[in-house]
PyMOL Python script that loads the backbone (N, CA, C, O; Angstrom):
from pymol import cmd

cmd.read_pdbstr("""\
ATOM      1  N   UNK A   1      11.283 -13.061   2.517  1.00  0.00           N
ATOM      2  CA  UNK A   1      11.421 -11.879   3.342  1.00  0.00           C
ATOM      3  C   UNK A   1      10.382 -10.849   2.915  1.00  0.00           C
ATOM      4  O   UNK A   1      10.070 -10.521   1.770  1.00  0.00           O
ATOM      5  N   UNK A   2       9.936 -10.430   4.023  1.00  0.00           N
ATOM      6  CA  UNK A   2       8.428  -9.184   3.598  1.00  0.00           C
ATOM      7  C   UNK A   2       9.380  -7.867   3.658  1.00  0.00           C
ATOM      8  O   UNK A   2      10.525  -7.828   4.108  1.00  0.00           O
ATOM      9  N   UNK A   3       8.594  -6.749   3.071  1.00  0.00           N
ATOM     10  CA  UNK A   3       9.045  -5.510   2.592  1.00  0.00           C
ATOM     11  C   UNK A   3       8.023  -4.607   3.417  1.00  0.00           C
ATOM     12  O   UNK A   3       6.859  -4.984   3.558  1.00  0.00           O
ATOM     13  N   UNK A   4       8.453  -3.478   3.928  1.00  0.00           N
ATOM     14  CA  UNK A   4       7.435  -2.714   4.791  1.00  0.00           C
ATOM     15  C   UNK A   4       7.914  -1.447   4.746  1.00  0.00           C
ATOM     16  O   UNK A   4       8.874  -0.905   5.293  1.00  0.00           O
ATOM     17  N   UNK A   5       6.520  -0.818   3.502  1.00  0.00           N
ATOM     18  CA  UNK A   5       6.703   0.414   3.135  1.00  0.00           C
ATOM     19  C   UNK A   5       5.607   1.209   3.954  1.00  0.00           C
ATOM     20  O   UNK A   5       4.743   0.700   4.668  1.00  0.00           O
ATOM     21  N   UNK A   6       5.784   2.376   3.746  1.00  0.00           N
ATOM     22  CA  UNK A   6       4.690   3.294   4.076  1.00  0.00           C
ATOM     23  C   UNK A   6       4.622   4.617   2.864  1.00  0.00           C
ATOM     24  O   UNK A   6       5.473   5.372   2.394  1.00  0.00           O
ATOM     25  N   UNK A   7       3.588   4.489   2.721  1.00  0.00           N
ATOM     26  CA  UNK A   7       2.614   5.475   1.643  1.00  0.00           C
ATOM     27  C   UNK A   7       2.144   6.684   2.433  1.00  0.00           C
ATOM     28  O   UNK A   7       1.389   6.558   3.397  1.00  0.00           O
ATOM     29  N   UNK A   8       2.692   8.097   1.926  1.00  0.00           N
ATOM     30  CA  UNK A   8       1.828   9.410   2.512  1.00  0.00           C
ATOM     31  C   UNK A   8       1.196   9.495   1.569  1.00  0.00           C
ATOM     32  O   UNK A   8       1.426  10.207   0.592  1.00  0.00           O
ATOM     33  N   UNK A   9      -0.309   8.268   1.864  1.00  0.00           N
ATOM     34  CA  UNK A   9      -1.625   8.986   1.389  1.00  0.00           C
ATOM     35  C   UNK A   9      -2.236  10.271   1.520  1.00  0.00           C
ATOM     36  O   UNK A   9      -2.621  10.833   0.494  1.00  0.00           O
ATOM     37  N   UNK A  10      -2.395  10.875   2.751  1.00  0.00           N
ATOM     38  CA  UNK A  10      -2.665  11.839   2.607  1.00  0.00           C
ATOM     39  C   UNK A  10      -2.026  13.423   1.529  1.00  0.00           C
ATOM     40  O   UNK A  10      -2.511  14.541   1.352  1.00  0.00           O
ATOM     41  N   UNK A  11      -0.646  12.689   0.983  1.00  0.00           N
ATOM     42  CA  UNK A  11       0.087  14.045   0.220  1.00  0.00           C
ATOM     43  C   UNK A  11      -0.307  13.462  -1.252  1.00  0.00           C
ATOM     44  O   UNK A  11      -0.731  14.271  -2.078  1.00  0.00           O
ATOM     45  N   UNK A  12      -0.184  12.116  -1.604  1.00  0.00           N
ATOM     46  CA  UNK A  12      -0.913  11.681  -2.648  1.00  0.00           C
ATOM     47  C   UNK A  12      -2.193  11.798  -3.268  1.00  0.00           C
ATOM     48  O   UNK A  12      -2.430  12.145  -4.425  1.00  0.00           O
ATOM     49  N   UNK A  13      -3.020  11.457  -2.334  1.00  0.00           N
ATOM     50  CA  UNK A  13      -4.412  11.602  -2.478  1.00  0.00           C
ATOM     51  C   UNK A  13      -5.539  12.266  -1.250  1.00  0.00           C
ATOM     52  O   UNK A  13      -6.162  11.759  -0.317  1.00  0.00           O
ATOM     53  N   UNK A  14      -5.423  13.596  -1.783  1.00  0.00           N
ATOM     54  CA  UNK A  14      -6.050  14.520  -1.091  1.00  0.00           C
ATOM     55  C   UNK A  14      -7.435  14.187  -0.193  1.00  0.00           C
ATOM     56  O   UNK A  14      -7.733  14.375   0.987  1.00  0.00           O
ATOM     57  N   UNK A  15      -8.269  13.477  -1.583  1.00  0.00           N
ATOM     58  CA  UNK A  15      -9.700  13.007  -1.392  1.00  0.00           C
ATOM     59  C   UNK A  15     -10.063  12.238  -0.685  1.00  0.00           C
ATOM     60  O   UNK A  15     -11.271  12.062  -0.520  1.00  0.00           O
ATOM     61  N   UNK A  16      -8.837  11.304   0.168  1.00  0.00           N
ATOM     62  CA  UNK A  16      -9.287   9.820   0.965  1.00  0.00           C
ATOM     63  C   UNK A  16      -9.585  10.846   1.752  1.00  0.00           C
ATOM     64  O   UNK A  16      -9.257  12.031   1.807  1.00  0.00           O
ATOM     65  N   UNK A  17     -10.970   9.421   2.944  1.00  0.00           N
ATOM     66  CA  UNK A  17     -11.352   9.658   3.687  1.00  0.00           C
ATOM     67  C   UNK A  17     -11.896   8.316   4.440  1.00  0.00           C
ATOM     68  O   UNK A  17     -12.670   7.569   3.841  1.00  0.00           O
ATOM     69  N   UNK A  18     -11.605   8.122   5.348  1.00  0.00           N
ATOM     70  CA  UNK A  18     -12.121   6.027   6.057  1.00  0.00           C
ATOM     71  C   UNK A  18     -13.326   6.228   5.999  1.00  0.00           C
ATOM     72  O   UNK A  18     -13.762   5.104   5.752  1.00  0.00           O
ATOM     73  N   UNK A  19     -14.810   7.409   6.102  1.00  0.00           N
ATOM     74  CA  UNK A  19     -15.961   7.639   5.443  1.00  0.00           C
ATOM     75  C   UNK A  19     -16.684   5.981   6.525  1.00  0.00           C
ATOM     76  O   UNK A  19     -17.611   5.305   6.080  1.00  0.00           O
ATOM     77  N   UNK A  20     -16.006   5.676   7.857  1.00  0.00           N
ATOM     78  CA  UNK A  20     -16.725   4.512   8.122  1.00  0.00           C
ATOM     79  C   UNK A  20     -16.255   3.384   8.213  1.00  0.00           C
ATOM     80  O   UNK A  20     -16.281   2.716   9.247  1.00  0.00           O
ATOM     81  N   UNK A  21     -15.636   2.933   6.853  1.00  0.00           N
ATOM     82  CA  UNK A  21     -15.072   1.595   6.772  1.00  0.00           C
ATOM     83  C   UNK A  21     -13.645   1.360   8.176  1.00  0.00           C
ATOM     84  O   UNK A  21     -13.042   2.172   8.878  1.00  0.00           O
ATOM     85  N   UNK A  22     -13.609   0.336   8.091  1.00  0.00           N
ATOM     86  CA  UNK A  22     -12.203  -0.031   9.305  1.00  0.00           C
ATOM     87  C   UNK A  22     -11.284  -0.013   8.577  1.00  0.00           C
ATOM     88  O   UNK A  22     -11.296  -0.321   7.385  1.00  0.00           O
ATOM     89  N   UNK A  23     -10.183   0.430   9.354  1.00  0.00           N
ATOM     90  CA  UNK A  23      -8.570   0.986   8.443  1.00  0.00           C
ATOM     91  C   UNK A  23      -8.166   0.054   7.863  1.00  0.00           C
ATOM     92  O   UNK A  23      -7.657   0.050   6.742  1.00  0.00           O
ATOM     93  N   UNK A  24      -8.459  -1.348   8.979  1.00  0.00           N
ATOM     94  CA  UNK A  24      -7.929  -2.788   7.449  1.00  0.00           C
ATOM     95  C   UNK A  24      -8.542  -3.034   6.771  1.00  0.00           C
ATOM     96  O   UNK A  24      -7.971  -3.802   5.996  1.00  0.00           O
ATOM     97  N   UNK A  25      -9.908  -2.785   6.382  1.00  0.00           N
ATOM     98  CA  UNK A  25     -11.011  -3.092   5.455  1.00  0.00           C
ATOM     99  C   UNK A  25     -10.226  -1.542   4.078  1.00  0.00           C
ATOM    100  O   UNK A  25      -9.885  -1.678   2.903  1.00  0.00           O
ATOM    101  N   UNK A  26     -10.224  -0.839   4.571  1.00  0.00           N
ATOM    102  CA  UNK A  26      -9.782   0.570   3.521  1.00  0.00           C
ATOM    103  C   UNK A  26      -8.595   0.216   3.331  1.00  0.00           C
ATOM    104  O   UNK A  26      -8.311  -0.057   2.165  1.00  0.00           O
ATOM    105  N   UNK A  27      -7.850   0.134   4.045  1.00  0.00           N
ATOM    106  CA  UNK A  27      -6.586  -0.304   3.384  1.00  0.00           C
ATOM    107  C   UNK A  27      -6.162  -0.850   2.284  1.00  0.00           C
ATOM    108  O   UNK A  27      -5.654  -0.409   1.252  1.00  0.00           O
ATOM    109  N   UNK A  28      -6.469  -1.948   2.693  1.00  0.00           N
ATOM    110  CA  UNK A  28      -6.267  -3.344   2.014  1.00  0.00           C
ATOM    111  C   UNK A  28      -7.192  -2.459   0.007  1.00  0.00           C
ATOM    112  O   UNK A  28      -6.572  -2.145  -1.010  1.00  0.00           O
ATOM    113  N   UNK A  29      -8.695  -2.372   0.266  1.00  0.00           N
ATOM    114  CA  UNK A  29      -9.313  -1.765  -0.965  1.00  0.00           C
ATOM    115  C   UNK A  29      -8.221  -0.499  -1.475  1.00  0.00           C
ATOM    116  O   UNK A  29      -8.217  -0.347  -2.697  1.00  0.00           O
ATOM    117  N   UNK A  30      -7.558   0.166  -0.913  1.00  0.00           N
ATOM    118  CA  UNK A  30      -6.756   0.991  -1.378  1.00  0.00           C
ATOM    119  C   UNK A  30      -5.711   0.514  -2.992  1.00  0.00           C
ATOM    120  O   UNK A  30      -5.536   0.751  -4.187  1.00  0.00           O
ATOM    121  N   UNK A  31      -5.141  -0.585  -1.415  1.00  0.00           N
ATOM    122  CA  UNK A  31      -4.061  -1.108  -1.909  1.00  0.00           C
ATOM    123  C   UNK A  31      -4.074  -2.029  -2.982  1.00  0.00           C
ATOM    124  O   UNK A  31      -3.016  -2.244  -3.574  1.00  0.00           O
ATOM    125  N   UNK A  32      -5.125  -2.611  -3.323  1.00  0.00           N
ATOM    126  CA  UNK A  32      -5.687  -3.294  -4.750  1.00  0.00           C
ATOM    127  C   UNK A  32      -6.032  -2.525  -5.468  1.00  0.00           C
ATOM    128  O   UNK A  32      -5.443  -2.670  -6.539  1.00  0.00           O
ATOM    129  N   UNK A  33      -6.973  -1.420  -5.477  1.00  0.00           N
ATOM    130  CA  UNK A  33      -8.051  -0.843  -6.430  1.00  0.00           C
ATOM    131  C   UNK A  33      -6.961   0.196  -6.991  1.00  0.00           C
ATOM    132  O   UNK A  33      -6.737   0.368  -8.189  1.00  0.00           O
ATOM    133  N   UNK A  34      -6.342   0.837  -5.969  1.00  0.00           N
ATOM    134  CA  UNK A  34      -5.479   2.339  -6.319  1.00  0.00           C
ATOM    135  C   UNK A  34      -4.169   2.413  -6.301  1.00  0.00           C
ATOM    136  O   UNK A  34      -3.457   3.359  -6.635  1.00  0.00           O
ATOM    137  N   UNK A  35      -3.858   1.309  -5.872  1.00  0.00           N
ATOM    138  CA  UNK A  35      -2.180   1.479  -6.378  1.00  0.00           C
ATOM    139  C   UNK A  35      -1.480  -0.177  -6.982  1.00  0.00           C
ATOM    140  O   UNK A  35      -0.354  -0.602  -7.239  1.00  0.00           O
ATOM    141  N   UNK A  36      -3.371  -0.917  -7.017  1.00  0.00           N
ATOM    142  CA  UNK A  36      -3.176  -2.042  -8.191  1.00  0.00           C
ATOM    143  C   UNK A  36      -1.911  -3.288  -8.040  1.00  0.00           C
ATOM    144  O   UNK A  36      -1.407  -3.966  -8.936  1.00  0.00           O
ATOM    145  N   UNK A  37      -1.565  -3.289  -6.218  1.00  0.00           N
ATOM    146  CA  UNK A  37      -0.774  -4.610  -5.675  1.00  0.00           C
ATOM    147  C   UNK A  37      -1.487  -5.771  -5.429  1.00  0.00           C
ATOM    148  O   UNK A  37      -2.156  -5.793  -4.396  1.00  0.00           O
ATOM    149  N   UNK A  38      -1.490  -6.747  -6.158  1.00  0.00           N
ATOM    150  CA  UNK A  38      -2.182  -7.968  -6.401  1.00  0.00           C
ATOM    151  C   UNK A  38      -2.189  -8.730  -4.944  1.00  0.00           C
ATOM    152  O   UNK A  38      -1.300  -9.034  -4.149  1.00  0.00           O
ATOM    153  N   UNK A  39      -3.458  -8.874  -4.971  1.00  0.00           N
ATOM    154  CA  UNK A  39      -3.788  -9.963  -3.266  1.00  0.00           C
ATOM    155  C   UNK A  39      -2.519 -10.880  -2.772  1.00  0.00           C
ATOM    156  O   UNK A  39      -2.336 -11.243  -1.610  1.00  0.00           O
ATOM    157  N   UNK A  40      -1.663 -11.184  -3.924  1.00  0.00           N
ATOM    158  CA  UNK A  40      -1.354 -12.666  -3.001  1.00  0.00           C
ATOM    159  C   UNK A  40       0.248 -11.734  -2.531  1.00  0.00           C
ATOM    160  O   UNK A  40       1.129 -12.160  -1.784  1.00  0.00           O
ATOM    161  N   UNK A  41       0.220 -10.608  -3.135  1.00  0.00           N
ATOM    162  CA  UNK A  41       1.894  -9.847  -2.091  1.00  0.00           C
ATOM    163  C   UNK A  41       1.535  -9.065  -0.846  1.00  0.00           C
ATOM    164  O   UNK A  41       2.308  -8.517  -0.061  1.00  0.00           O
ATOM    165  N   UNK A  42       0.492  -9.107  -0.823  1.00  0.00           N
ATOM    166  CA  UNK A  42      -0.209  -7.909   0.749  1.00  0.00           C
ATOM    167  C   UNK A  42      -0.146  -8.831   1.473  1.00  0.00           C
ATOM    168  O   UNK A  42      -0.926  -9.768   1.305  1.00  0.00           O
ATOM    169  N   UNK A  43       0.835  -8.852   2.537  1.00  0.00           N
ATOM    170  CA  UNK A  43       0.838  -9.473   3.847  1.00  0.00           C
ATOM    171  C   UNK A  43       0.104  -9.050   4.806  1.00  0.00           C
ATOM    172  O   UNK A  43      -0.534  -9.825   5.519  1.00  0.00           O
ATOM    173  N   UNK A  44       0.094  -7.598   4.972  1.00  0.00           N
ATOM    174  CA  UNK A  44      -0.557  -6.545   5.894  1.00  0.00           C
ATOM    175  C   UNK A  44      -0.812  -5.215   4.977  1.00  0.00           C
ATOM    176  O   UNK A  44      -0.326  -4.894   3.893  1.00  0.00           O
ATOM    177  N   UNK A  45      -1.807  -4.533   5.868  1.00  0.00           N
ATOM    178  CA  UNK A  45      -2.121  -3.327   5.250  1.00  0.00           C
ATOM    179  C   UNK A  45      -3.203  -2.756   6.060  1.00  0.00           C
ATOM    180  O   UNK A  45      -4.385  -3.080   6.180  1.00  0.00           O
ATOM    181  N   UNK A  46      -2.428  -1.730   6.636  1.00  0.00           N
ATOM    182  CA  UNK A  46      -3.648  -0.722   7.994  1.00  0.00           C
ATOM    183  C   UNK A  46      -3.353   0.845   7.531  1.00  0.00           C
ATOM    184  O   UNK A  46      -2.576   1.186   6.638  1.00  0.00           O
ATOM    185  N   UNK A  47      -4.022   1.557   8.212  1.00  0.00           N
ATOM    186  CA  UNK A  47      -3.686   3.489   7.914  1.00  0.00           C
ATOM    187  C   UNK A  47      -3.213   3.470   9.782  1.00  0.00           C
ATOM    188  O   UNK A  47      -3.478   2.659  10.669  1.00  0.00           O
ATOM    189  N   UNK A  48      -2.460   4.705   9.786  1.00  0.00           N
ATOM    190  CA  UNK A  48      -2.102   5.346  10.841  1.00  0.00           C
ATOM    191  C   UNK A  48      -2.204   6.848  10.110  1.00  0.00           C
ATOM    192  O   UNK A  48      -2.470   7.252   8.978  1.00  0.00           O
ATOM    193  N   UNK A  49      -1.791   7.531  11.572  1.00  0.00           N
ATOM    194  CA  UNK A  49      -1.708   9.119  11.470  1.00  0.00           C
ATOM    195  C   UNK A  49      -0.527   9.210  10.505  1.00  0.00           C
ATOM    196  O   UNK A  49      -0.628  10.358  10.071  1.00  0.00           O
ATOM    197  N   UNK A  50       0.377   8.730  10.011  1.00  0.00           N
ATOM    198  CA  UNK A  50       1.841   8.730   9.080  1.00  0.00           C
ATOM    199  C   UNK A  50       1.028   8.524   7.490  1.00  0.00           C
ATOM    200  O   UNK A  50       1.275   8.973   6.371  1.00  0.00           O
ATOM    201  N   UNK A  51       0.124   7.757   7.950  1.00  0.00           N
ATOM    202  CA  UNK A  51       0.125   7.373   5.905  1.00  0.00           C
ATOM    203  C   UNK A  51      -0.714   5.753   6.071  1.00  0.00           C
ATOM    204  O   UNK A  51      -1.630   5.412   6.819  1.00  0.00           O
ATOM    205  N   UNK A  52       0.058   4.994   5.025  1.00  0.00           N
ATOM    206  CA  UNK A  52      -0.848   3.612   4.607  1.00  0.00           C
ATOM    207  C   UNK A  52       0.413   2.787   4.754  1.00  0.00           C
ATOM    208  O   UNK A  52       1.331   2.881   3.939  1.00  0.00           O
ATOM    209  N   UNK A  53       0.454   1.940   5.847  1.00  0.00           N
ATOM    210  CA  UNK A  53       1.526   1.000   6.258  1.00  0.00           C
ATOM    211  C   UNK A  53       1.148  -0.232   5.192  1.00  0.00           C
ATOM    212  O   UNK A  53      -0.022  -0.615   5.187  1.00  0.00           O
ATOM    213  N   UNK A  54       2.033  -0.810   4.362  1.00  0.00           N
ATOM    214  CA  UNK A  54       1.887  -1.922   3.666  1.00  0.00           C
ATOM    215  C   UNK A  54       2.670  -3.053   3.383  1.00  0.00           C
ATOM    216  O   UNK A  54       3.110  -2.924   2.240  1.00  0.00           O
ATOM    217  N   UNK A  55       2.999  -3.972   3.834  1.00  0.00           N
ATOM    218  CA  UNK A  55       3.894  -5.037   4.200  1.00  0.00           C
ATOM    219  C   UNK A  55       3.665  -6.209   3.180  1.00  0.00           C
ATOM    220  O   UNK A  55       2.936  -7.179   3.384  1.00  0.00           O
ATOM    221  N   UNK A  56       4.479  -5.941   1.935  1.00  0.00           N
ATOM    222  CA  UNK A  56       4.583  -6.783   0.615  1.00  0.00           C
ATOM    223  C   UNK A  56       5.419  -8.065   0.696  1.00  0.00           C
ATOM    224  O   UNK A  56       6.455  -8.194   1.349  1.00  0.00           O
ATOM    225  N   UNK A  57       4.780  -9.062  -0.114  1.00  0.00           N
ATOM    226  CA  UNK A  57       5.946 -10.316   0.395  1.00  0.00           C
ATOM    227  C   UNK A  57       6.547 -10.528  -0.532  1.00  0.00           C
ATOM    228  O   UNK A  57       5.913 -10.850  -1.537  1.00  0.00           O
ATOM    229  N   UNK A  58       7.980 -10.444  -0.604  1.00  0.00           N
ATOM    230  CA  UNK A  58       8.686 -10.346  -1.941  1.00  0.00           C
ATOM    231  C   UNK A  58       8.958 -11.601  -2.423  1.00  0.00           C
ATOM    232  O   UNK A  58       8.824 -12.655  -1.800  1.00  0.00           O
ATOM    233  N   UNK A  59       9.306 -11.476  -3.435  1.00  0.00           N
ATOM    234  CA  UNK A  59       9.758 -12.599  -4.339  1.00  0.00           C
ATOM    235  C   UNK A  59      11.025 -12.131  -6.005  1.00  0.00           C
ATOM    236  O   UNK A  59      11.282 -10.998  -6.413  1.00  0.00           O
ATOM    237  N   UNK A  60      11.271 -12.777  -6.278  1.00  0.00           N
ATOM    238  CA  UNK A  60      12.130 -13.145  -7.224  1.00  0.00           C
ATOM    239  C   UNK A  60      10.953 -12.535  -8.485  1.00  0.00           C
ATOM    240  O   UNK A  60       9.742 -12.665  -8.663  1.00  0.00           O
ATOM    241  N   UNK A  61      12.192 -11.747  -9.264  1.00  0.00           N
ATOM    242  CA  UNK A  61      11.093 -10.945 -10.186  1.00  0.00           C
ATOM    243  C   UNK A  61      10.239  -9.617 -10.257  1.00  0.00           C
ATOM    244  O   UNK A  61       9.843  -8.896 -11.172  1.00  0.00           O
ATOM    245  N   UNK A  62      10.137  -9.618  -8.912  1.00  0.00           N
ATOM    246  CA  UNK A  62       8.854  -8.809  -8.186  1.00  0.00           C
ATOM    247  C   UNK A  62       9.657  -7.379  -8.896  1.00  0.00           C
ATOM    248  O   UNK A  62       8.919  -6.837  -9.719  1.00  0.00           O
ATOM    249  N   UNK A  63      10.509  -6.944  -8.789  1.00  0.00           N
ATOM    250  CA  UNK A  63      11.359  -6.159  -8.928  1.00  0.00           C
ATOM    251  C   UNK A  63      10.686  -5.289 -10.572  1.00  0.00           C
ATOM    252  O   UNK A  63      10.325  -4.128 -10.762  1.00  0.00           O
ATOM    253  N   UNK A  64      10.738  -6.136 -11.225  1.00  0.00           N
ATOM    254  CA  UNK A  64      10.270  -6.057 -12.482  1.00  0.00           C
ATOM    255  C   UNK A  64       8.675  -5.656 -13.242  1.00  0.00           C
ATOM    256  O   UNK A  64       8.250  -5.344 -14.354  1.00  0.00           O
ATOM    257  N   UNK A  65       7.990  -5.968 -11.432  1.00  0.00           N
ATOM    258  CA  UNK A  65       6.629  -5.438 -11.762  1.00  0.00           C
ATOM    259  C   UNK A  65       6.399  -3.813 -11.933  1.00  0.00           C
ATOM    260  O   UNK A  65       7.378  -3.084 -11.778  1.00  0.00           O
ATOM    261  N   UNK A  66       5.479  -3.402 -12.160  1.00  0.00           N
ATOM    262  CA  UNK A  66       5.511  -1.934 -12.485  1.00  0.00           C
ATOM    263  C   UNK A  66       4.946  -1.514 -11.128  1.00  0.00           C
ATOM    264  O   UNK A  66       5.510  -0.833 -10.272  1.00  0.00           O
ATOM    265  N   UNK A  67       3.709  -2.055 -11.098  1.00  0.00           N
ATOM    266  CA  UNK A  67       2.780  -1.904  -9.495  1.00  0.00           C
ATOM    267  C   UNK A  67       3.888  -1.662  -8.646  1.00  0.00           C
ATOM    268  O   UNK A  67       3.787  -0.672  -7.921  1.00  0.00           O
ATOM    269  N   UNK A  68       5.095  -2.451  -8.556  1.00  0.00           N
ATOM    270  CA  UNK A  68       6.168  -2.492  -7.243  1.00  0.00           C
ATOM    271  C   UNK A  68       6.855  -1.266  -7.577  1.00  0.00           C
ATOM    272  O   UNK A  68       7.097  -0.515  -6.633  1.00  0.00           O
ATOM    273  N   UNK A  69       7.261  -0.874  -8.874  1.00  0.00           N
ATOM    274  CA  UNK A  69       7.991   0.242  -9.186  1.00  0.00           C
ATOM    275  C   UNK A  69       7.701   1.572  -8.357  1.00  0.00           C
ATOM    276  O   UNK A  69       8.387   2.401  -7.760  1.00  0.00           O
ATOM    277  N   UNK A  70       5.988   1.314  -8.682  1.00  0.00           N
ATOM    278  CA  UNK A  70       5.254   2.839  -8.535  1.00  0.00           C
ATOM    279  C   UNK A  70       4.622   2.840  -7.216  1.00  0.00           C
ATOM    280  O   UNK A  70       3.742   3.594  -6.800  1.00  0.00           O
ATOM    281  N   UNK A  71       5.358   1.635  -6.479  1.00  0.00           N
ATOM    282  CA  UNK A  71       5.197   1.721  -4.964  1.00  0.00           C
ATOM    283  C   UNK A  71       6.028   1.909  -4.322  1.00  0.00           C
ATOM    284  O   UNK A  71       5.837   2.404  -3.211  1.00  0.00           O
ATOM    285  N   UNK A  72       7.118   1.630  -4.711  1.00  0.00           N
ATOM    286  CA  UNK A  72       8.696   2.440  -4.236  1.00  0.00           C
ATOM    287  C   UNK A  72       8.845   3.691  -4.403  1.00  0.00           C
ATOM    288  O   UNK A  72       9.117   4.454  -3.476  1.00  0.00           O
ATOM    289  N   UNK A  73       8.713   3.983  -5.392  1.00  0.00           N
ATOM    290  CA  UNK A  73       8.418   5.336  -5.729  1.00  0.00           C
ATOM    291  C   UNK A  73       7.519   6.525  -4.928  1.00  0.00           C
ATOM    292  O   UNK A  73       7.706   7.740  -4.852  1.00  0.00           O
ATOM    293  N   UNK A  74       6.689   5.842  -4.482  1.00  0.00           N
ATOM    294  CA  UNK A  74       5.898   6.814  -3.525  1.00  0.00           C
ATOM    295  C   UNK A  74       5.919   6.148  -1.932  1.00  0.00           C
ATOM    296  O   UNK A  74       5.146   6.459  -1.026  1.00  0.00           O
ATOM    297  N   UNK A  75       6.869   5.290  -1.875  1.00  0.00           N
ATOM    298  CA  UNK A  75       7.382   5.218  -0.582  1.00  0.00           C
ATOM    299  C   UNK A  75       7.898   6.122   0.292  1.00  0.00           C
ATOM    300  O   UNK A  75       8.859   6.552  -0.346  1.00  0.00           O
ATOM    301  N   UNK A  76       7.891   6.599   1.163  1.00  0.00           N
ATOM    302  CA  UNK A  76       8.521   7.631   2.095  1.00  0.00           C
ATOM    303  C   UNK A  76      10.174   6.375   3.035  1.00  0.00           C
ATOM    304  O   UNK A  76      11.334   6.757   3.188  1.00  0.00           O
ATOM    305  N   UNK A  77       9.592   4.971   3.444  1.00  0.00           N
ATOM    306  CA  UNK A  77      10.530   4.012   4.087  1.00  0.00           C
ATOM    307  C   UNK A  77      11.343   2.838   3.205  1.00  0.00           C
ATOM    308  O   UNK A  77      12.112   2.062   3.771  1.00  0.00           O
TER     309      UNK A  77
END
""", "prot")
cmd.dss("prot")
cmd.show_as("cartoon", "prot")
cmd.util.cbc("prot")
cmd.orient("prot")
């Protein structure tokens, strides 16, 4: 079963800007580089006017990661 959070980037991180790139191309680099969710749980990952939609595929354990902690955590859904 996938998990589908949304991130208010914009209240987090003042400084983003898409500067060009396509929202799934930024996204996705977001979501590895800056909040450090490993490739193989990103199912999806786009920006809207709300924030950074990100659709994690859960598993057994996952719970226990920190990355997942500190993505719940700044979940708004």
């Amino acid at each position: 079963m996938n998990k589908k959070l949304l991130i208010p980037i914009m209240e987090i991180d003042s400084a983003w800007c898409l500067r060009g790139f396509s929202h799934t191309q930024y996204a996705q680099e977001y979501c590895v580089k800056i909040l450090k969710i490993p490739m193989k749980y990103i199912v999806k990952s786009d920006l809207s006017r709300r924030g950074l939609n990100v659709e994690i595929e859960e598993s057994e354990g996952l719970c226990t990661e920190v990355w997942y902690d500190n993505l719940l955590s700044l979940s708004k859904v």
